[in-house]
C-alpha positions as CSV (number, residue, x, y, z in Angstrom):
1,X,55.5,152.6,206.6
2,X,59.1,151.3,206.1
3,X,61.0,152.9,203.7
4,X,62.9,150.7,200.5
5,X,65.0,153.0,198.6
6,X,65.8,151.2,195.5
7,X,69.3,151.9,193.5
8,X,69.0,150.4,190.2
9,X,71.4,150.3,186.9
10,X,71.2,149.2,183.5
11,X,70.7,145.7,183.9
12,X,66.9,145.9,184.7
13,X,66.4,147.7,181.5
14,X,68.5,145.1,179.9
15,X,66.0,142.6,180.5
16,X,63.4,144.7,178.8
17,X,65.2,144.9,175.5
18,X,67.5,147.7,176.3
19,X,71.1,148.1,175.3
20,X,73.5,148.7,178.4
21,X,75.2,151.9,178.5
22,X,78.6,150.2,176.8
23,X,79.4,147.1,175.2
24,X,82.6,145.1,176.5
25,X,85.0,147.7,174.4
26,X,83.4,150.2,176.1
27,X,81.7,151.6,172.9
28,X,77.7,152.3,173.4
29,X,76.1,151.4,170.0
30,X,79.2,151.6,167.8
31,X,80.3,155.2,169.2
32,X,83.1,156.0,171.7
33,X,80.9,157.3,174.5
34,X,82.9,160.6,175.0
35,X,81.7,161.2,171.3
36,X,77.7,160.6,172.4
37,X,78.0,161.5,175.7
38,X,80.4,164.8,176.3
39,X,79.5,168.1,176.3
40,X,82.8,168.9,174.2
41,X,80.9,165.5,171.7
42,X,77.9,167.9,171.3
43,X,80.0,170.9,170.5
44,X,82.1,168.9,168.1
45,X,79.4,166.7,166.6
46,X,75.6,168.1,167.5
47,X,74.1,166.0,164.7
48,X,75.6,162.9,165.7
49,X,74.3,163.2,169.0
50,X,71.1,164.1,168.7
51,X,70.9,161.3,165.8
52,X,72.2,159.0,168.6
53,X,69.7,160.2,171.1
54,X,67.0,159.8,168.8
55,X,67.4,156.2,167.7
56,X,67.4,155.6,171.9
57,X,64.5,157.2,172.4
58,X,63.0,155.2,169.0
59,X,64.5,152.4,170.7
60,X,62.6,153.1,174.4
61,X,59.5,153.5,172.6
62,X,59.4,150.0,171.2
63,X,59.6,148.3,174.6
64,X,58.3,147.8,177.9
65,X,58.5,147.3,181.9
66,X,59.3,143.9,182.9
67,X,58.4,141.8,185.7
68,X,60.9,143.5,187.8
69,X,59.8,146.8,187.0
70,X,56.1,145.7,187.9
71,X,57.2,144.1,191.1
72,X,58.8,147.5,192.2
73,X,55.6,149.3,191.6
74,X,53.7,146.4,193.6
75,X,55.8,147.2,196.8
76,X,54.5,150.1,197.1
77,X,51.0,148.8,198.1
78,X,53.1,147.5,201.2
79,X,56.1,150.5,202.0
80,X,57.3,153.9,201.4
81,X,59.2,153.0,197.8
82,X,61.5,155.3,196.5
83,X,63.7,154.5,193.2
84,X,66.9,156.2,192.7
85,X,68.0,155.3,189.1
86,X,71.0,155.7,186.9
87,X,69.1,155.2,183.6
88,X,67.3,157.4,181.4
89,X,63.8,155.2,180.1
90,X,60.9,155.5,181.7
91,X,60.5,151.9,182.4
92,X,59.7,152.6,185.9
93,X,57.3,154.8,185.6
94,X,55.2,153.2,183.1
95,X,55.2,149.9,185.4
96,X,53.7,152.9,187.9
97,X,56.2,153.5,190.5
98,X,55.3,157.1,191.6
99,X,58.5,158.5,193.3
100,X,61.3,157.9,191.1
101,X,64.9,160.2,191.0
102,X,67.0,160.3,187.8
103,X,70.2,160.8,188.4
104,X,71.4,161.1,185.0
105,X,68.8,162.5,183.2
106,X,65.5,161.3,180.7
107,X,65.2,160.2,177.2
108,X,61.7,161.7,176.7
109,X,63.2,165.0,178.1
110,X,65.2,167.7,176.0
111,X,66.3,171.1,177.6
112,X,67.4,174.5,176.4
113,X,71.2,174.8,175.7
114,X,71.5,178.0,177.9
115,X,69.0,177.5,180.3
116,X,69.3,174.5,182.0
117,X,66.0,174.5,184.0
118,X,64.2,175.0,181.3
119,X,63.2,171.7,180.6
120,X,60.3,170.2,177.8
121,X,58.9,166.7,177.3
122,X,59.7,165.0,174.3
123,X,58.9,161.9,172.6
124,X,59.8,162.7,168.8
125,X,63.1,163.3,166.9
126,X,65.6,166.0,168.2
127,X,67.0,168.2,165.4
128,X,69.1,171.3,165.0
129,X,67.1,174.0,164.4
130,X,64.2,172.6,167.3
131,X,64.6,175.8,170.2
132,X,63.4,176.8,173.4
133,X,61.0,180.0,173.8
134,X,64.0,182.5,173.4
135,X,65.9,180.8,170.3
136,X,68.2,178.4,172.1
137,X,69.1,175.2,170.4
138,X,67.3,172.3,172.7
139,X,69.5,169.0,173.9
140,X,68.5,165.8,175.2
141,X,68.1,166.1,178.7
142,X,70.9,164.0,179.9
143,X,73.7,163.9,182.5
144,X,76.9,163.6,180.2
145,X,80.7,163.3,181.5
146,X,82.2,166.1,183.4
147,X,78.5,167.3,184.0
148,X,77.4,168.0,187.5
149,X,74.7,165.8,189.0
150,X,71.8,167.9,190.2
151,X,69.7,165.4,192.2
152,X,72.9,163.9,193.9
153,X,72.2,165.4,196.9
154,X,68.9,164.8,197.2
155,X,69.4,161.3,196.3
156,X,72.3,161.5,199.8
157,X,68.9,162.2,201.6
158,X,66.8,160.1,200.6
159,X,69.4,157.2,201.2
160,X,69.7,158.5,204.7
161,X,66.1,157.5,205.3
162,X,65.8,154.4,204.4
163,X,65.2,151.2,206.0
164,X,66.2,148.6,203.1
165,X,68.4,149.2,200.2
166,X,67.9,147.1,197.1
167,X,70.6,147.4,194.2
168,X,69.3,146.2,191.3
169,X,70.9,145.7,188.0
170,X,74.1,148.0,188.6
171,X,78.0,147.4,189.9
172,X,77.9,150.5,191.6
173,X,81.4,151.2,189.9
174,X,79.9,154.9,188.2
175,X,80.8,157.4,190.2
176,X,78.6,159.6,192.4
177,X,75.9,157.2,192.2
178,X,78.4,154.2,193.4
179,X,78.8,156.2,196.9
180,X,75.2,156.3,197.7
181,X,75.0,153.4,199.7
182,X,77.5,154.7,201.6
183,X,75.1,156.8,203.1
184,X,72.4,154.5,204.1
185,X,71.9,153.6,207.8
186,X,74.9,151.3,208.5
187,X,73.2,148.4,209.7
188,X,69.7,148.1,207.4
189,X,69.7,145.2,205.1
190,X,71.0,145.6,201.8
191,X,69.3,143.5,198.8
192,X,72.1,143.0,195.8
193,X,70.7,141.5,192.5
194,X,72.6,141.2,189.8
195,X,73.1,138.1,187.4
196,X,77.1,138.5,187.6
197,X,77.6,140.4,191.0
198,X,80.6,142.3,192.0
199,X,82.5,140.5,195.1
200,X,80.8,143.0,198.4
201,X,82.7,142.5,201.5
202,X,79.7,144.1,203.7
203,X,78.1,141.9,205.9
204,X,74.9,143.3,206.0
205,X,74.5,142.7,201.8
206,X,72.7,139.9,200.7
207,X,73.4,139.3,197.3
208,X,70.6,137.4,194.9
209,X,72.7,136.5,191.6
210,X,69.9,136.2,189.5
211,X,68.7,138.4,186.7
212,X,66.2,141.2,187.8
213,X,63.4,139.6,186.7
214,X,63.8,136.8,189.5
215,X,65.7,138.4,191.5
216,X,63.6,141.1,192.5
217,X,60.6,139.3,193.7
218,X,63.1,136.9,195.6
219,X,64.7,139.6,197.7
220,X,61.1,141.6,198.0
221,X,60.4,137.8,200.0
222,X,62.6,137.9,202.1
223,X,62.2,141.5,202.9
224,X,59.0,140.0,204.2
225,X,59.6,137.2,206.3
């Protein structure tokens, strides 16, 4: 089977309710990100952040996939699908896409403090005092600024493999996750949708500037014919 490898950002989730990572100010939900999203936030702040973690994950479990999330799981009836994604929900997977890489983490995750592999499922509220088996305080399990990306690599390989890239939903301005087209066969078509698109100078990108919900099932069309 051909292989899509899907790259996909905020917007998708956008169109299922979610809030992008940061508003035009560049403040996610009223807080400077570096307060919410730092390793040096949690030291300063750790009740902040888990409050702030546990209104998302409220949030997450008050909506659902959308039509693009559905359409991605469809594909797979058809091709080897594999979903690298920069956001945290779960949207994916409940829409049933099997293979799917996080890149920066999951909401309904939280991991011990000292152990970083040690990692639990977790759907309820986060609070000081909530530890892993040897007394470590627990955090969400999220990639936060100036923290290494664990599945980067593997994320390199799967992009090496594949035989269409779609970009859904994402400027591909974050970095590592930007560069990962970069290492996609040179010449395979490459599906960009995005309802304001970045200007791509790449021949072999088609770009569909439409929301994902249209999009998606436009460029899955003419992956087809």
């Amino acid at each position: 089977m051909k292989h899509v490898v899907v790259l996909t950002g905020a917007g998708i989730s956008a169109e299922s309710g979610l809030k992008t990572f940061r508003d035009a100010n560049g403040l996610w939900e009223g807080h400077d990100v570096m307060e919410v999203a730092s390793p040096k936030g949690f030291s300063t702040n750790p009740e902040l952040v888990l409050e702030f973690y546990n209104q998302r994950r409220k949030q997450l479990l008050q909506v659902s996939p959308n039509k693009a999330h559905y359409d991605l799981a469809q594909l797979e009836n058809e091709y080897k699908v594999t979903i690298i994604t920069q956001n945290v929900d779960d949207l994916h997977e409940r829409a049933g896409s099997k293979t799917v890489i996080h890149l920066h983490g999951e909401l309904f995750k939280v991991r011990s403090t000292k152990t970083e592999n040690h990692i639990l499922n977790w759907t309820k509220d986060l609070n000081i005092g909530d530890l892993d088996h040897k007394g470590h305080q627990l955090r969400p399990h999220i990639i936060w600024f100036g923290e290494a990306v664990p599945l980067f690599d593997t994320a390199v390989d799967i992009c090496k493999t594949a035989d269409f890239i779609f970009i859904i939903g994402t400027s591909m301005q974050v970095y590592p996750a930007a560069s990962l087209v970069d290492y996609a066969p040179k010449t395979i078509p490459i599906y960009y949708i995005d309802k304001n698109p970045i200007i791509v100078s790449k021949q072999n990108i088609k770009t569909i500037s439409k929301p994902a919900t249209i999009g998606v099932n436009e460029a899955i069309t003419l992956l087809k014919y």
